[in-house]
PDB file with SEQRES, HELIX, SHEET and CRYST1 records, atoms N, CA, C and O in Angstrom:
SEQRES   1 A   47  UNK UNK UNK UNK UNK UNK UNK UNK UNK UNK UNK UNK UNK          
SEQRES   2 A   47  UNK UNK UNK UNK UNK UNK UNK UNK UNK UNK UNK UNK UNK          
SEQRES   3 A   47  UNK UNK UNK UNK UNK UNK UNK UNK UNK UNK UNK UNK UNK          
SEQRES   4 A   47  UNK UNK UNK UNK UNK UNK UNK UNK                              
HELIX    1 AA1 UNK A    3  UNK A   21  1                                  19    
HELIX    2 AA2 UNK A   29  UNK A   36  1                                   8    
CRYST1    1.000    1.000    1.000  90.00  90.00  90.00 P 1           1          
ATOM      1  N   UNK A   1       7.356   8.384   0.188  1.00  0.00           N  
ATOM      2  CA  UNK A   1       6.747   7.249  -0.480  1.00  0.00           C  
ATOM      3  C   UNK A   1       5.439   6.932   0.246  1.00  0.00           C  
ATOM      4  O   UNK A   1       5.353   6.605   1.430  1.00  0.00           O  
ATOM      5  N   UNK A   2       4.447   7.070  -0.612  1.00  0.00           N  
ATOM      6  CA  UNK A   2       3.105   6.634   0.255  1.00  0.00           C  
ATOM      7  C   UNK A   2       2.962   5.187   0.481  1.00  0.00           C  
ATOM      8  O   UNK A   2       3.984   4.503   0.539  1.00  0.00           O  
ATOM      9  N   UNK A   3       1.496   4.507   0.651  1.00  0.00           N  
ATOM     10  CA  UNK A   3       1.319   3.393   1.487  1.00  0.00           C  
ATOM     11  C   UNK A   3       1.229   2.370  -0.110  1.00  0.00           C  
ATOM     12  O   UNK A   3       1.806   1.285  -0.179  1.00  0.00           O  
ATOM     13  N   UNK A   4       0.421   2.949  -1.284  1.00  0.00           N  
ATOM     14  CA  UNK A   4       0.421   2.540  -2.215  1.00  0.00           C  
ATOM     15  C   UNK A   4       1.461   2.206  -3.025  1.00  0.00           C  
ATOM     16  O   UNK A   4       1.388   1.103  -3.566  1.00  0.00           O  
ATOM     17  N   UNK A   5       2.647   3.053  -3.296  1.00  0.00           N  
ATOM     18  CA  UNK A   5       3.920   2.643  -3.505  1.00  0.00           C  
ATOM     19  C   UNK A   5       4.726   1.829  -2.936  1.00  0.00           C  
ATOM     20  O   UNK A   5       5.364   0.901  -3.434  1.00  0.00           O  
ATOM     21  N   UNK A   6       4.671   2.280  -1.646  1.00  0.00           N  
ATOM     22  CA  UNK A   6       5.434   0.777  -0.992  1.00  0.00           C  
ATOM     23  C   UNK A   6       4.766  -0.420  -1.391  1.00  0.00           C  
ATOM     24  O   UNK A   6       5.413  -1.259  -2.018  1.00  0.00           O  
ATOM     25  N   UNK A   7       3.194  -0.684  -1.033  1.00  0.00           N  
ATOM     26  CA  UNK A   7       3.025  -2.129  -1.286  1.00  0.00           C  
ATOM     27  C   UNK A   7       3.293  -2.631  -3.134  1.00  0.00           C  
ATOM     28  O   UNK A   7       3.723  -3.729  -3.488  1.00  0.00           O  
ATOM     29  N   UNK A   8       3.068  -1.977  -3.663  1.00  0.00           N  
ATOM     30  CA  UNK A   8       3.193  -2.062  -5.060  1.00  0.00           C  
ATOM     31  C   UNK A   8       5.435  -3.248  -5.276  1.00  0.00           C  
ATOM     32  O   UNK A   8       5.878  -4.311  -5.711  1.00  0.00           O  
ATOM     33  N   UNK A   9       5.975  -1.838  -4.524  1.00  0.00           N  
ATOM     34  CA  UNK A   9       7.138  -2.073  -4.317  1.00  0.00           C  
ATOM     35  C   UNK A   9       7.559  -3.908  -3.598  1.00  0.00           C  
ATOM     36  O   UNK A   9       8.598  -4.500  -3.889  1.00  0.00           O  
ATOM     37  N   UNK A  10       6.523  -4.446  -2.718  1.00  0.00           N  
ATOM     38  CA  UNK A  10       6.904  -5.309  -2.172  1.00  0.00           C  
ATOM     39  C   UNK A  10       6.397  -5.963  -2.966  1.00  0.00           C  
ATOM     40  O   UNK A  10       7.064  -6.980  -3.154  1.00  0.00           O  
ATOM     41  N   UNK A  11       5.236  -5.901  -3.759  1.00  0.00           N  
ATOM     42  CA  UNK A  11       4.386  -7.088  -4.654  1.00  0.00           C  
ATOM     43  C   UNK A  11       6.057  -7.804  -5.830  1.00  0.00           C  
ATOM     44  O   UNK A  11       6.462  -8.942  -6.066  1.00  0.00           O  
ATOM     45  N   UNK A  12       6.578  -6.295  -6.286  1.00  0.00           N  
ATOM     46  CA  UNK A  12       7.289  -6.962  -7.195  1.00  0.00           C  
ATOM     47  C   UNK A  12       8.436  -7.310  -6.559  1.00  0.00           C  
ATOM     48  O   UNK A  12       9.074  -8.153  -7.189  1.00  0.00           O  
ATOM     49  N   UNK A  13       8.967  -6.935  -5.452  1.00  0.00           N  
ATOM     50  CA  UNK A  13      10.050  -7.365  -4.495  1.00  0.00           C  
ATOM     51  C   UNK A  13       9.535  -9.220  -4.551  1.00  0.00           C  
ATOM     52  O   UNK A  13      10.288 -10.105  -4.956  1.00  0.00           O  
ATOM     53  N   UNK A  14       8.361  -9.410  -4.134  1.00  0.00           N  
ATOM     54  CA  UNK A  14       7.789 -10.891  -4.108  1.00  0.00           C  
ATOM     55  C   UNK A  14       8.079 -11.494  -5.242  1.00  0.00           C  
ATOM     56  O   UNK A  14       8.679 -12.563  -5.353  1.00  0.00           O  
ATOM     57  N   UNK A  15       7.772 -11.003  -5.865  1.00  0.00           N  
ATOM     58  CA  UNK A  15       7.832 -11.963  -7.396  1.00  0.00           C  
ATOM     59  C   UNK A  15       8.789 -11.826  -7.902  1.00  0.00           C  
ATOM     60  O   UNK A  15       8.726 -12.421  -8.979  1.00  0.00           O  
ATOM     61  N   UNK A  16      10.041 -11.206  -7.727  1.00  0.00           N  
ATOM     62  CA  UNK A  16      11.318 -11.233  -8.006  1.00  0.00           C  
ATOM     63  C   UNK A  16      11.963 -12.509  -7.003  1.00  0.00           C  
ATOM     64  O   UNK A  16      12.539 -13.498  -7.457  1.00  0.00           O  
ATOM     65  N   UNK A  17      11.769 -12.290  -5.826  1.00  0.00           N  
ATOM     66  CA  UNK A  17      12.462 -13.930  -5.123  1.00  0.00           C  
ATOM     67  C   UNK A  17      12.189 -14.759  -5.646  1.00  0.00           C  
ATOM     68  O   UNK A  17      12.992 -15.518  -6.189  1.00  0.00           O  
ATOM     69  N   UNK A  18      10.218 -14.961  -5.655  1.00  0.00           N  
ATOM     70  CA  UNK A  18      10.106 -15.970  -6.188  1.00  0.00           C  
ATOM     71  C   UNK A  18      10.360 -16.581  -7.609  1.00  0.00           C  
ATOM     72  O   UNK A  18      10.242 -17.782  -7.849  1.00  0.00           O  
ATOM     73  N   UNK A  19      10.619 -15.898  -8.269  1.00  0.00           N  
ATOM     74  CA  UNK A  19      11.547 -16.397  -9.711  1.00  0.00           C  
ATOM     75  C   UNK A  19      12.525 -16.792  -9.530  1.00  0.00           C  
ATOM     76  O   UNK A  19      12.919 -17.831 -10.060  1.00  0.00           O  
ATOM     77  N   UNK A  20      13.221 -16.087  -8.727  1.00  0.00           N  
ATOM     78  CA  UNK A  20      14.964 -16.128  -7.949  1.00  0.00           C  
ATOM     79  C   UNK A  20      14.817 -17.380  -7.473  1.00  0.00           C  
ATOM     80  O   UNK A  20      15.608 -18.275  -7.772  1.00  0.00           O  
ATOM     81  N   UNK A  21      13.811 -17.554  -6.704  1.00  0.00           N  
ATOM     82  CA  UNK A  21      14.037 -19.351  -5.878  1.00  0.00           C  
ATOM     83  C   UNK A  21      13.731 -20.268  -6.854  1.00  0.00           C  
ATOM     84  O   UNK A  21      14.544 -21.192  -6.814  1.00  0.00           O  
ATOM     85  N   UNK A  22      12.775 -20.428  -7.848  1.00  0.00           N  
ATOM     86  CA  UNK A  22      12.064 -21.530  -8.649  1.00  0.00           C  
ATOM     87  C   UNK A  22      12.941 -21.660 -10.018  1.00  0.00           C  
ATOM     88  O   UNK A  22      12.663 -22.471 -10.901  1.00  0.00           O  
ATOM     89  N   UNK A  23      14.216 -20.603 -10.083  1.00  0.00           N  
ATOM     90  CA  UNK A  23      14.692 -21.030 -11.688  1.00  0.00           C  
ATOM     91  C   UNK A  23      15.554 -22.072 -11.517  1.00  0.00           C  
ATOM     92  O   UNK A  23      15.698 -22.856 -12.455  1.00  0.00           O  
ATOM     93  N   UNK A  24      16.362 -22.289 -10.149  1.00  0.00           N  
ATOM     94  CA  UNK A  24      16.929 -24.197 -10.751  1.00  0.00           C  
ATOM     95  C   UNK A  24      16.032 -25.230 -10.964  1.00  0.00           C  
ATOM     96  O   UNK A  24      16.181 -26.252 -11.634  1.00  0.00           O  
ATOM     97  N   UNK A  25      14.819 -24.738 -10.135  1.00  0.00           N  
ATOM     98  CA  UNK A  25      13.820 -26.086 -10.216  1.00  0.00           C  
ATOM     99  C   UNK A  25      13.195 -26.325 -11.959  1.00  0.00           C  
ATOM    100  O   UNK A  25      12.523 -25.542 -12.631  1.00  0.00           O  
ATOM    101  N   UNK A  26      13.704 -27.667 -12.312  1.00  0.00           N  
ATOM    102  CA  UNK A  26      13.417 -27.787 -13.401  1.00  0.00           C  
ATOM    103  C   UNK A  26      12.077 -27.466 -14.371  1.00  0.00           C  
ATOM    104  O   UNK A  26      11.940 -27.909 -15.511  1.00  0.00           O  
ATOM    105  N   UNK A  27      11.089 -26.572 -13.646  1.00  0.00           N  
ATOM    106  CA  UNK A  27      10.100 -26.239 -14.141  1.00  0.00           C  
ATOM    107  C   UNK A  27      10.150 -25.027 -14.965  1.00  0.00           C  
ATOM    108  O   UNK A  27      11.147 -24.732 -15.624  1.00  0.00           O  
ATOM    109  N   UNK A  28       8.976 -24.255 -14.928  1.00  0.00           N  
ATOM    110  CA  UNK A  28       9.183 -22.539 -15.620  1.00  0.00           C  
ATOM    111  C   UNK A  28       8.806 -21.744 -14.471  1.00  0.00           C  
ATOM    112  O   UNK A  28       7.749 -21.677 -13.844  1.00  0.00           O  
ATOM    113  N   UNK A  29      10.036 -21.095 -14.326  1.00  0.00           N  
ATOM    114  CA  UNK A  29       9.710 -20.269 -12.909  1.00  0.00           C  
ATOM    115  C   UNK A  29       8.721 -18.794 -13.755  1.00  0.00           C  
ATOM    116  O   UNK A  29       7.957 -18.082 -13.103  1.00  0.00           O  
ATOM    117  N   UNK A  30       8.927 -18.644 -14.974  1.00  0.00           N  
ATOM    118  CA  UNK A  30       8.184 -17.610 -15.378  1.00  0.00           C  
ATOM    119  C   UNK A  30       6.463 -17.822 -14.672  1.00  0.00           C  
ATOM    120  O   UNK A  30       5.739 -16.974 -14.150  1.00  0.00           O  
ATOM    121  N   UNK A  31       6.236 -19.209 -14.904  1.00  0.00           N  
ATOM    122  CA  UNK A  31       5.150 -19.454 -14.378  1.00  0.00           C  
ATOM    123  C   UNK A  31       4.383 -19.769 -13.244  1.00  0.00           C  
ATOM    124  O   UNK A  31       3.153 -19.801 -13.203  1.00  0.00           O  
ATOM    125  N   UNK A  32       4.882 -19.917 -12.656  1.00  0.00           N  
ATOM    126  CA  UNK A  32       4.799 -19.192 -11.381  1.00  0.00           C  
ATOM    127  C   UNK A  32       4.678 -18.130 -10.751  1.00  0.00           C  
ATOM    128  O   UNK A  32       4.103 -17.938  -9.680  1.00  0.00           O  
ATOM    129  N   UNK A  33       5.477 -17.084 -11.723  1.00  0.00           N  
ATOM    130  CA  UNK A  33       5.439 -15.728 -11.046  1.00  0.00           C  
ATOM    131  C   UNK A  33       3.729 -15.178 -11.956  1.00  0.00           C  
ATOM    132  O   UNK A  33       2.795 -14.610 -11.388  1.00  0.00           O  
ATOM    133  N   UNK A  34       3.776 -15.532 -13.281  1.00  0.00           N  
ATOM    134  CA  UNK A  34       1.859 -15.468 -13.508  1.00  0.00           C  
ATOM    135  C   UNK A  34       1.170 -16.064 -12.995  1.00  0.00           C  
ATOM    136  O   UNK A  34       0.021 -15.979 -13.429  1.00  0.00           O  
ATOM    137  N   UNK A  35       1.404 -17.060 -11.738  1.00  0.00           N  
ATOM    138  CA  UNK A  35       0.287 -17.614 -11.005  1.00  0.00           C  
ATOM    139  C   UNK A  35       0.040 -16.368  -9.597  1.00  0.00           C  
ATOM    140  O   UNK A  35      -0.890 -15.644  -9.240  1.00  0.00           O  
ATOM    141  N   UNK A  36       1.533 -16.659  -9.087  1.00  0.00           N  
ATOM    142  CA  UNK A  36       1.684 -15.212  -8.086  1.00  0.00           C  
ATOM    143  C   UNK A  36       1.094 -14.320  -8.492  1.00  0.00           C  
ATOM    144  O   UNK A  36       0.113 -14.208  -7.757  1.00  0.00           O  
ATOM    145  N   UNK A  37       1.071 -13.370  -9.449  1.00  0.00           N  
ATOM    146  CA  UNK A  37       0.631 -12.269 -10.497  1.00  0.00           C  
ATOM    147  C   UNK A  37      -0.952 -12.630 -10.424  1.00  0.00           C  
ATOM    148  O   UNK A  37      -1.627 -11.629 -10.185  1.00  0.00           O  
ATOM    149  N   UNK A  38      -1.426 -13.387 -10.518  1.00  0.00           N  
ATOM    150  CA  UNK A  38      -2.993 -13.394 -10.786  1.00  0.00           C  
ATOM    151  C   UNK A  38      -3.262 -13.683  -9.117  1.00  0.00           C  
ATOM    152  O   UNK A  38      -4.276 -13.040  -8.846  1.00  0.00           O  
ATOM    153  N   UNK A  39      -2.855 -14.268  -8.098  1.00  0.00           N  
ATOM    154  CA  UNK A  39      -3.373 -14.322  -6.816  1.00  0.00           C  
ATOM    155  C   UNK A  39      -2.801 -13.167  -5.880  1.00  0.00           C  
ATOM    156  O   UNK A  39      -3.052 -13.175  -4.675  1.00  0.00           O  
ATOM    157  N   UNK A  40      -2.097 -12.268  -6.417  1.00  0.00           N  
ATOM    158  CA  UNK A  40      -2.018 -11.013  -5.724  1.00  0.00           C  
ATOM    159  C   UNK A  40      -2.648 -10.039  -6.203  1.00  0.00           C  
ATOM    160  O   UNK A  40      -2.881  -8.974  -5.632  1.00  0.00           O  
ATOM    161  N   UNK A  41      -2.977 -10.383  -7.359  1.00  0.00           N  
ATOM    162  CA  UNK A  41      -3.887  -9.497  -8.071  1.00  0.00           C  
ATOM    163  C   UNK A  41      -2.713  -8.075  -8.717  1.00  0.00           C  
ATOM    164  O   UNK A  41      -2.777  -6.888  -8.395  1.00  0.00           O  
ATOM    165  N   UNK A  42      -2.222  -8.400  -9.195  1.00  0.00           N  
ATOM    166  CA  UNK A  42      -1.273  -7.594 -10.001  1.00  0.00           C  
ATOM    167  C   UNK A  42      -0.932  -8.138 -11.756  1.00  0.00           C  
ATOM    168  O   UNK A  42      -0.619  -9.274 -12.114  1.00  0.00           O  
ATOM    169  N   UNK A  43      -1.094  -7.071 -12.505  1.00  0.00           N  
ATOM    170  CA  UNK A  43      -0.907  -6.849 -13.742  1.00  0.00           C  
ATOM    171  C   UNK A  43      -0.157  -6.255 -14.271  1.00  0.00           C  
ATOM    172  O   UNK A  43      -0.253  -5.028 -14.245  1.00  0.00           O  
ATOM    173  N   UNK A  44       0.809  -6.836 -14.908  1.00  0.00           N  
ATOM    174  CA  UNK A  44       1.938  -6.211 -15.536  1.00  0.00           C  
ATOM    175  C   UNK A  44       1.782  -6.267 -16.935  1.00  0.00           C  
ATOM    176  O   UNK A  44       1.397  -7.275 -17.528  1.00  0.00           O  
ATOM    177  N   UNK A  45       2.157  -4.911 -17.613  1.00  0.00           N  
ATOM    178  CA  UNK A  45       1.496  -4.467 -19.146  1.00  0.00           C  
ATOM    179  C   UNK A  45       2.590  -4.813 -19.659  1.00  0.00           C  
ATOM    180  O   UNK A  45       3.621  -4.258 -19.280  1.00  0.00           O  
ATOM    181  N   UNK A  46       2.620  -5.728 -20.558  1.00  0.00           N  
ATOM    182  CA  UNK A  46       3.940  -5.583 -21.629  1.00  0.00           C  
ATOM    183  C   UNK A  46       3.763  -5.242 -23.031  1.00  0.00           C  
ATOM    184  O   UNK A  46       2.655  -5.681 -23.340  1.00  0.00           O  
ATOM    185  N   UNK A  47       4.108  -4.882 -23.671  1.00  0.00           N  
ATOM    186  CA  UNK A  47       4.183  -4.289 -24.913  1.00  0.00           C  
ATOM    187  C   UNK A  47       4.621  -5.487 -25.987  1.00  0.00           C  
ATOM    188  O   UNK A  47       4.760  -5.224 -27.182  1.00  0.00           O  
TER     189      UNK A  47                                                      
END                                                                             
């Protein structure tokens, strides 16, 4: 696994907790993880 895969790997490792921690909080944890997503600078394509 190169250096690029791993970090890729931890970006979404990140944004998986952090959904994991913010969904009791009565807010939208979805949103959060597109705030995370735009300040790590990662783009996820959905169809």
């Amino acid at each position: 696994m190169d250096f690029e895969s791993l970090y890729l790997l931890l970006k979404y490792l990140f944004l998986g907790v952090l959904q994991g921690f913010t969904e009791p909080i009565p807010i939208s944890s979805s949103g959060h993880v597109k705030l995370a997503q735009y300040f790590i600078g990662l783009e996820i394509m959905s169809n």
